[in-house]
RODO-2510 file (C-alpha; in nm, 4 decimals, decimal comma):
residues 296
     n   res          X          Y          Z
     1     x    15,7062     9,1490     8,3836
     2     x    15,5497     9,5021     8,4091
     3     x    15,7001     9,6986     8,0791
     4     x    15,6625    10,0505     8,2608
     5     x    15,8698     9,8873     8,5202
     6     x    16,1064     9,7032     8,2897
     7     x    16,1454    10,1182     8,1155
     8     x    16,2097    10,2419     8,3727
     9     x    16,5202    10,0802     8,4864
    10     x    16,6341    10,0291     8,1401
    11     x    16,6676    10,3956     8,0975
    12     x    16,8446    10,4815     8,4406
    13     x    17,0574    10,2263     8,3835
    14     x    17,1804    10,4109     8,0728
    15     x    17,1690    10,6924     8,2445
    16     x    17,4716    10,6118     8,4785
    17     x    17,6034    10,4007     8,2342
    18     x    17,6446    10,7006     7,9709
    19     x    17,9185    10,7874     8,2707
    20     x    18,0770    10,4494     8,2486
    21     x    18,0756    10,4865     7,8921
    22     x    18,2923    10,7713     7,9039
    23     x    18,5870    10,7052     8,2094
    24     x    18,5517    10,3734     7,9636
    25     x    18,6152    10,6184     7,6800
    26     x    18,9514    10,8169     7,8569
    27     x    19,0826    10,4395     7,9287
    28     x    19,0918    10,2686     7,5763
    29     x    19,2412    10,6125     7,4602
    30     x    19,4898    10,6210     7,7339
    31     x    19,5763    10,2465     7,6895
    32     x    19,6148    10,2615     7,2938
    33     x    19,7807    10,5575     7,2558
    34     x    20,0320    10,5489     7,5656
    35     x    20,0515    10,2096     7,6279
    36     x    19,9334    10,2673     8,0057
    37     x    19,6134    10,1889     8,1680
    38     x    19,5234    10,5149     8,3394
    39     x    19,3436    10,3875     8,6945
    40     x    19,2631    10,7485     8,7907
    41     x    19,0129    10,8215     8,4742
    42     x    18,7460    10,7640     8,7155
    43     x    18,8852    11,0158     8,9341
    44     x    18,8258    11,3150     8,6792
    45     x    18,4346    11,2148     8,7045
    46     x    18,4505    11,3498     9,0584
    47     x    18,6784    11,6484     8,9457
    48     x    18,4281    11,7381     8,7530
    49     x    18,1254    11,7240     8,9375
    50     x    18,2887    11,8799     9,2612
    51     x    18,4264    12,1751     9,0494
    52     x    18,0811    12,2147     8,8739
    53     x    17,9223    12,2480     9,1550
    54     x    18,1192    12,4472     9,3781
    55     x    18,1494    12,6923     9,1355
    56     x    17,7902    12,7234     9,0681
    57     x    17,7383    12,7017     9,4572
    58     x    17,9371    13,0329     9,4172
    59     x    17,7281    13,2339     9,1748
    60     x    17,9022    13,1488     8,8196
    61     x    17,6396    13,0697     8,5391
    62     x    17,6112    12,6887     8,5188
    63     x    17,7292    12,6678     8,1730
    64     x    18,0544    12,8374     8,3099
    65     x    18,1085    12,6623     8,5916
    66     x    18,0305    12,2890     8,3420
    67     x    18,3092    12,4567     8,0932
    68     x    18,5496    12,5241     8,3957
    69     x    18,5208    12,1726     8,5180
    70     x    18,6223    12,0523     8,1859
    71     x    18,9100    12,2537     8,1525
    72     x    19,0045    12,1650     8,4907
    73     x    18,9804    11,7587     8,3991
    74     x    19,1776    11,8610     8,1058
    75     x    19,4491    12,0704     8,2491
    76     x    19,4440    11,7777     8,5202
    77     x    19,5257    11,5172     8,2791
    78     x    19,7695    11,6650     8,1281
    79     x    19,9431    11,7550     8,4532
    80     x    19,9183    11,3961     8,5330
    81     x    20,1009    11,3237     8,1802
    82     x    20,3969    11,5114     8,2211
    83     x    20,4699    11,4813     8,6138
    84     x    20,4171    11,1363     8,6721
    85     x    20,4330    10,9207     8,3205
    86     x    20,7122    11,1551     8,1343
    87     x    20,9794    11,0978     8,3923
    88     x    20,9548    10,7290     8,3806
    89     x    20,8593    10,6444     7,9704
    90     x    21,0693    10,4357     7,9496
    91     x    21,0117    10,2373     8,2526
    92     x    20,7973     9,8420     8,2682
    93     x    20,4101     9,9026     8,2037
    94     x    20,3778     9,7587     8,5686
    95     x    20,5399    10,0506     8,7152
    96     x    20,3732    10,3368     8,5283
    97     x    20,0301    10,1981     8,5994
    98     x    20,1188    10,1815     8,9302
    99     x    20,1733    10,5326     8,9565
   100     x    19,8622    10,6047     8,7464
   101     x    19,7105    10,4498     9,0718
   102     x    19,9164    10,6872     9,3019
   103     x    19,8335    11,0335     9,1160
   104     x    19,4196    10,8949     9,1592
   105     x    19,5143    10,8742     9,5419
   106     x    19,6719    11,1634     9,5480
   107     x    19,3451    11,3274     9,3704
   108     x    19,0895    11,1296     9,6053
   109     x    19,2901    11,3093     9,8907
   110     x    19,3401    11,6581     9,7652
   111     x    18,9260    11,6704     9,6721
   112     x    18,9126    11,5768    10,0695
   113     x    19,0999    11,8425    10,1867
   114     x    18,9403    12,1077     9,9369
   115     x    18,5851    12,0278     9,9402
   116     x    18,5473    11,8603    10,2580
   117     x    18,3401    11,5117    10,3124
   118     x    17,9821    11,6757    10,2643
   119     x    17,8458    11,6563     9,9020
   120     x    17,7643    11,9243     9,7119
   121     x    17,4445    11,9907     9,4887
   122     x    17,4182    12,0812     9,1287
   123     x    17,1083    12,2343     8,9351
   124     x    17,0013    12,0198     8,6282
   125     x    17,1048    12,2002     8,3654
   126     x    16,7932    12,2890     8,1960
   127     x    16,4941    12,1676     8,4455
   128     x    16,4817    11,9615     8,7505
   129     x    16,1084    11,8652     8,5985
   130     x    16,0604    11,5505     8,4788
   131     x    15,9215    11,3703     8,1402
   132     x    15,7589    11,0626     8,0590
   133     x    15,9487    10,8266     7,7740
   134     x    15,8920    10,4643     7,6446
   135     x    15,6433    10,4594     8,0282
   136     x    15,9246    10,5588     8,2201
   137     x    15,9017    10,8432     8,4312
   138     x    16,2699    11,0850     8,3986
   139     x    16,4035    11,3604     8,4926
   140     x    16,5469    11,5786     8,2362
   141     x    16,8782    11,5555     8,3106
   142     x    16,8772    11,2213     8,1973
   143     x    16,8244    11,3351     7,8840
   144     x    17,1350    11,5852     7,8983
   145     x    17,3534    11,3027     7,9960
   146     x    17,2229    11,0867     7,6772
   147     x    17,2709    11,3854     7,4566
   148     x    17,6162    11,5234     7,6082
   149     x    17,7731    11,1424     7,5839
   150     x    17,6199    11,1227     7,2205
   151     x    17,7599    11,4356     7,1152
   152     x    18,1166    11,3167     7,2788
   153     x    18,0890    10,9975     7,0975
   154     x    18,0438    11,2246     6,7454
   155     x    18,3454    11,4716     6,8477
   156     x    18,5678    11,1403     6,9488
   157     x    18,4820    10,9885     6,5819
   158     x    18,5345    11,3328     6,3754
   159     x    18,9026    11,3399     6,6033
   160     x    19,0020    11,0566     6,5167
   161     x    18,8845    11,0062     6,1627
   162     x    18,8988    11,3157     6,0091
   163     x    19,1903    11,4842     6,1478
   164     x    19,5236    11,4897     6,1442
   165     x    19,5947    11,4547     6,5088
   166     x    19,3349    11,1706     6,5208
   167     x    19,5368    11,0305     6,1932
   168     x    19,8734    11,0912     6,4722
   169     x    19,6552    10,9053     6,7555
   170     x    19,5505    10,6247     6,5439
   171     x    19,9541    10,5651     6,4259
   172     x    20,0614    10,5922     6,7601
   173     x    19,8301    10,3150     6,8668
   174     x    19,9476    10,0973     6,5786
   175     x    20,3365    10,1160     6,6419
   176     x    20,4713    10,3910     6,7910
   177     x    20,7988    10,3608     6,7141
   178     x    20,7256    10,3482     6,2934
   179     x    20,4785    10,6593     6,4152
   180     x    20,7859    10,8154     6,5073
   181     x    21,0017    10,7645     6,2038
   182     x    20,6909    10,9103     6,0016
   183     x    20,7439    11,2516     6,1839
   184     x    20,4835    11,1734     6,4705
   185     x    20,6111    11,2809     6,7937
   186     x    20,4485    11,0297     7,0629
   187     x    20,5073    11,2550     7,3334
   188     x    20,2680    11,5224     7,2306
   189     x    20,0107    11,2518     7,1741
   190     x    19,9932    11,1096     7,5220
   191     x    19,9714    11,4690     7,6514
   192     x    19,6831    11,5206     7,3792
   193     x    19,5327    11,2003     7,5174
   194     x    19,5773    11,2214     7,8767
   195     x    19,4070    11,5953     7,8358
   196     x    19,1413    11,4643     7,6389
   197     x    19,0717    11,1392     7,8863
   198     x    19,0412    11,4137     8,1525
   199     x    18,7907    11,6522     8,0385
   200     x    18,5528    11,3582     7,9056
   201     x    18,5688    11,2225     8,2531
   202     x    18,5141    11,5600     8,3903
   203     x    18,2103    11,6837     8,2085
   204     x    18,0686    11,3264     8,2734
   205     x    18,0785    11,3840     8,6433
   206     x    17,9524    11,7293     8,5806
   207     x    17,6269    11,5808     8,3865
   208     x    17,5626    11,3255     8,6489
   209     x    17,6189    11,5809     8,9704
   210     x    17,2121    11,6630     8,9613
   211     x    17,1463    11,3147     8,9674
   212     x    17,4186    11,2003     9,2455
   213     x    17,5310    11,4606     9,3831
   214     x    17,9319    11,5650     9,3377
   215     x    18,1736    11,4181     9,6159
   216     x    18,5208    11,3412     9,6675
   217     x    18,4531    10,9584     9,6943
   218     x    18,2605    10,8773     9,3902
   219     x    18,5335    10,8326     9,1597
   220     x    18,6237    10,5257     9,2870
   221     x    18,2700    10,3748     9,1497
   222     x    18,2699    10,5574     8,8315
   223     x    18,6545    10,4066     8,7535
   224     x    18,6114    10,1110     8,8473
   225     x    18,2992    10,0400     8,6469
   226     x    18,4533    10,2362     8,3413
   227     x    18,7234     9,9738     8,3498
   228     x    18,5272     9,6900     8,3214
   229     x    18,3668     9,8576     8,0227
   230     x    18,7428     9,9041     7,8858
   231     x    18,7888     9,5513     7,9182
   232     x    18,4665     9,4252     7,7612
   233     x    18,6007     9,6059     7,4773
   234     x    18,9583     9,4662     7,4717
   235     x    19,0590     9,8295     7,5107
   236     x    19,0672     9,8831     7,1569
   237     x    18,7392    10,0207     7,0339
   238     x    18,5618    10,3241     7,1781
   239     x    18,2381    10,2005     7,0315
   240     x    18,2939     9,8682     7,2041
   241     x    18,3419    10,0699     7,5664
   242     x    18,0696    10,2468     7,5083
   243     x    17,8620     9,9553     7,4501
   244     x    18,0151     9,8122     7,7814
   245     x    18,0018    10,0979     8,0121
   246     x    17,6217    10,1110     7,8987
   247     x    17,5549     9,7101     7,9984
   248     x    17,7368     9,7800     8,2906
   249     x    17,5370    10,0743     8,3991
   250     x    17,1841     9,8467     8,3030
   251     x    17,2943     9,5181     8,4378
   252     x    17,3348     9,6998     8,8068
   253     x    17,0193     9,9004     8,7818
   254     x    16,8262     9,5392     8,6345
   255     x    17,0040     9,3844     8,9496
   256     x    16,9198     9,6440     9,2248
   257     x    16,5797     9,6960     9,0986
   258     x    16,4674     9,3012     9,0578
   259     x    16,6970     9,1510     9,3642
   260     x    16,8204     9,4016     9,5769
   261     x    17,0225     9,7260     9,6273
   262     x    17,3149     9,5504     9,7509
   263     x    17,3432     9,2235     9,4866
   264     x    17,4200     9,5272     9,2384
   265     x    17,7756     9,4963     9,3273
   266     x    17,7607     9,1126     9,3064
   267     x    17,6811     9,0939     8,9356
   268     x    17,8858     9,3747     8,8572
   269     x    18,1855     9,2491     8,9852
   270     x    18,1488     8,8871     8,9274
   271     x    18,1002     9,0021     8,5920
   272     x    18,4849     9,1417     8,6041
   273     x    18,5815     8,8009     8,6860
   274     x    18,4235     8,6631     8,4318
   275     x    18,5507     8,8988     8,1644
   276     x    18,8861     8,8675     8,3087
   277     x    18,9307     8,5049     8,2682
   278     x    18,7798     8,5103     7,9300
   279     x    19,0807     8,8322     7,8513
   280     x    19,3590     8,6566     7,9456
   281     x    19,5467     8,6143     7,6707
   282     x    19,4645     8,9983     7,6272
   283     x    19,8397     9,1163     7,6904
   284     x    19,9640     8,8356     7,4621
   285     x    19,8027     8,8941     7,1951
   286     x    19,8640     9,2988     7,2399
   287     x    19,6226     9,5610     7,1544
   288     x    19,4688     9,6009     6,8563
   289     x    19,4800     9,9317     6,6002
   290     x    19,3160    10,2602     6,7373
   291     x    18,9707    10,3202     6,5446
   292     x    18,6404    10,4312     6,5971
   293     x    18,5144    10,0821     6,5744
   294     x    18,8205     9,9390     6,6830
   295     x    18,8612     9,8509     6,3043
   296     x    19,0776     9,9056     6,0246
***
């Protein structure tokens, strides 16, 4: 096996699986602290990108139009929060996931109407050069999506383990009803969630817009594949998604590049079989305690 070759789909595969990583991310926060598996986190991805890049497309400095697109995934989620999972808290888990589905159909089709099918082009954010690492030839994006998913990963951590909302998200994904007899109001915490789920989907599909390109139909592929990370890590640990959305995001490249474009999908999703029937006792057993490591 040729090792410049073996590089150099190593590191693209990390490159798109930094953006699994991170709808990955918005889902195990989502599911712990809320109790509700959020199917449109992969939906913010193309949020992001689309708003990115329209707005640069329009003159705004690209560091404005990346901080707009986060705000927008953020304000986003938490509009998803309070019109379509506040009304029915108290309804079965089935239902509420079911409309988490609804709102991401609802997104897919408003994107449609707003930005049209074409998709739109983003500048890398520093270069659109390229640099040579471990023998594999990258462009220098790449190396804004490692930082930018590294530096989300060390935000996430100092959130939830040094703060006192993280202290609040934590309890909440423990038992949420002794959370609430210690003061903590669960209500404010999924909207704290939900916002945060959204802008970390958000400025991943605004990192991976050079790259891809942002359009109205890619958040399908980004959530899905985020999900399966999620479950690889028994949505519980954010260090376990991580880890999954990054496999993931190898495993398809390693696939595509070694047996072809389209057996990509084939491992990928007979690899959601696989970790489905191995989960299965997932919901029995309940989730485990909120942590960084999914620890106590």
């Amino acid at each position: 096996m040729d090792w410049q070759t073996f590089a150099q789909f190593a590191l693209s595969g990390l490159s798109t699986g930094c953006i699994y990583a991170l709808v990955a991310l918005g889902f195990v926060l989502c599911a712990n602290a809320t109790g509700v598996i959020n199917f449109a986190a992969g939906e913010y991805v193309m949020i992001g990108g689309l708003v990115a890049a329209s707005l640069a497309g329009k003159g705004l400095p690209l560091p404005l139009a990346v901080g707009a697109a986060i705000v927008a995934g953020a304000a986003l989620g938490l509009l998803q929060e309070r019109l379509t999972l506040a009304p029915i808290r108290s309804a079965p888990s089935f239902l509420r996931i079911t409309v988490t589905l609804g709102f991401a159909i609802v997104l897919r089709g408003a994107a449609l109407l707003l930005w049209d099918k074409d998709p739109y082009p983003l500048a890398g954010f520093s270069s659109d050069g390229v640099f040579e690492f471990l023998g594999a030839v990258l462009v220098w994006q790449v190396a804004w999506i490692w930082a930018l998913t590294a530096l989300t990963l060390l935000l996430l951590y100092c959130l939830l383990m040094r703060t006192p909302w993280g202290r609040a998200i934590r309890a909440c994904a423990d038992n949420a009803l002794a959370a609430r007899l210690m003061g903590i109001d669960p209500v404010l915490v999924g909207m704290i969630v939900f916002a945060a789920s959204g802008a970390i989907g958000a400025l991943g599909g605004a990192a991976i817009a050079p790259i891809t390109l942002a359009s109205w139909s890619t958040g399908i592929e980004f959530g899905l594949k985020g999900f399966i990370g999620a479950l690889i890590a028994g949505f519980s640990s954010p260090l376990r998604a991580v880890a999954g959305g990054l496999a993931i995001g190898v495993a398809e490249t390693f696939a595509a590049g070694y047996v072809s474009s389209g057996s990509r999908e084939i491992v990928i999703y007979s690899l959601l079989i696989v970790v489905l029937i191995a989960s299965s006792g997932l919901l029995r057993r309940g989730r485990k305690p909120l942590t960084a490591a999914g620890q106590h």
